[in-house]
C-alpha positions, -999 to +999 in steps of 0.1 A: +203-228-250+184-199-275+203-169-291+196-142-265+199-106-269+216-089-234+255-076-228+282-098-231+300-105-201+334-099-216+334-071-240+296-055-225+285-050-261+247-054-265+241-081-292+225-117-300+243-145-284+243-181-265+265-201-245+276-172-224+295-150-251+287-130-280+298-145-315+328-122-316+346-130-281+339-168-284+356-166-317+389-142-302+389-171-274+386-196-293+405-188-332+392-218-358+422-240-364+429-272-390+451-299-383+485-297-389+484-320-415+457-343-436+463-365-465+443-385-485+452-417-504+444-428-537+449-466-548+472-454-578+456-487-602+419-485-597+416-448-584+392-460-544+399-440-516+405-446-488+386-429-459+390-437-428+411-464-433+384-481-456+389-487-496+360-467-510+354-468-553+338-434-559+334-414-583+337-385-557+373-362-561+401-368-537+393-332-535+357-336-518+374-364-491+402-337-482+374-312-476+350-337-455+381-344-436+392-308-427+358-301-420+358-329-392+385-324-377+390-284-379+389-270-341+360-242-339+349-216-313+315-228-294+280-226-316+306-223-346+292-241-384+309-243-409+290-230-438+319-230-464+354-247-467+371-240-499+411-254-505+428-226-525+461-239-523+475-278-518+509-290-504+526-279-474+518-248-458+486-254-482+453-225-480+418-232-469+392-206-470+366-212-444+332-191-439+319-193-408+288-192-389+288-181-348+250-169-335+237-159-367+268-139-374+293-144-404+329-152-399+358-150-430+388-172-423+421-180-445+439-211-425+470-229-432+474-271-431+498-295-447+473-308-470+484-338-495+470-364-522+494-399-526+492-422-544+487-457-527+475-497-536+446-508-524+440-543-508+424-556-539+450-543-563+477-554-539+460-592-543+456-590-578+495-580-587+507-606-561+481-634-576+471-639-535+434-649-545+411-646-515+381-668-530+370-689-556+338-694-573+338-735-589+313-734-618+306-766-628+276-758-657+286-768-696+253-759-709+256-721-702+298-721-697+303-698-729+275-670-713+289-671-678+323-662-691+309-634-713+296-625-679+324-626-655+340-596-682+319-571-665+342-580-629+378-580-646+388-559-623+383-583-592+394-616-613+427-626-609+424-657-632+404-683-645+413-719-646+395-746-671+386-778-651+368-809-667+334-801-662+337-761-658+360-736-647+370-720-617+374-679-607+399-665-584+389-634-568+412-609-548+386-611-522+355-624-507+333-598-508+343-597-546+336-636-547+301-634-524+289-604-551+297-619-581+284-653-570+251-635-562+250-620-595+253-654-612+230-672-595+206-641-602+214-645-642+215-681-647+203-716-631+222-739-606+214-769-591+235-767-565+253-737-546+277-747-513+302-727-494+325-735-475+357-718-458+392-731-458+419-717-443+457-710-454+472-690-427+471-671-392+462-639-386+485-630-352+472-592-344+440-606-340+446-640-333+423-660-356+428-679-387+434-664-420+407-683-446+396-683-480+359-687-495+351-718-521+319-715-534+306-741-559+277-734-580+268-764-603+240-770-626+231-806-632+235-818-668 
């Protein structure tokens, strides 16, 4: 529904509005409000956060996910936009200034929220202090061994270790996607013969009631 100009049925002043109410009632029946509480994790070793319960490496603040997140979840009056949200003060009983927009007509709100940063692990810093590798990448290639290990340096932070074997060596990853991208980049750089995959598995997941498995991948360049 348009912004209309008539009188408002609840206060009878003569202004622009839609949905029934001028911007001035639907914001006295309805006052903005911010969740009690919101806090945003930080993975204390490698700085991701996590949003919405998924590790994300940004170079984003923590700042700019608290904001997204208050701004989601804050409760506004009808046709309400948020056109500012600015934290002035963190902690409990913490301070967010919020500007907002009702009909074409400016609203200035201070509201309170428990608002916190912690400090947290990640999945893939938890795997690489416990050593639980999630998948390995077999490279069997002498002729280029020396460059693919000056390579891998650029993905220390998802290798957990490197074992020599007789005719290569072999990477643990703390997890497959970390295994599947680095794999990629390899085969992208230098030449294999031969890549396979294959899954093995080395426990059971009982919330969802599947098997737990690692990825193998072996990529081998004939001699």
């Amino acid at each position: 529904m348009g912004i209309k100009s008539k009188f408002c049925p609840r206060c009878g002043s003569k202004t622009n509005f839609s949905e029934g109410l001028c911007a001035s009632c639907k914001f006295a029946q309805h006052e903005p409000k911010l969740p009690e509480k919101v806090v945003v994790r930080v993975c204390r070793d490698c700085k991701a956060v996590n949003w919405k319960g998924l590790w994300v490496k940004t170079d984003e603040s923590p700042e700019y996910y608290l904001t997204m997140a208050l701004e989601q979840s804050a409760m506004l009056p009808q046709s309400a936009v948020i056109k500012k949200l600015e934290i002035k003060k963190m902690g409990r009983k913490g301070q967010v200034d919020v500007i907002l927009d009702i009909d074409g007509r400016k609203f200035e709100e201070t509201m309170s929220s428990d608002i916190y940063i912690k400090d947290s692990r990640c999945q893939d810093c938890g795997n690489m202090i416990s050593q639980d590798h999630k998948g390995i990448i077999q490279v069997r290639n002498k002729k280029d061994a020396a460059k693919i290990l000056e390579f891998t340096k650029n993905y220390k932070t998802t290798i957990i270790k490197i074992e020599d074997q007789k005719n290569g060596f072999d990477i643990y990853l703390v997890s497959k996607e970390a295994t599947k991208q680095l794999s990629n980049d390899l085969r992208k750089r230098f030449k294999f013969s031969y890549i396979g995959t294959s899954h093995r598995q080395y426990s059971w997941d009982k919330t969802r009631n599947r098997p737990r498995t690692r990825i193998n991948m072996l990529m081998k360049q004939d001699d």
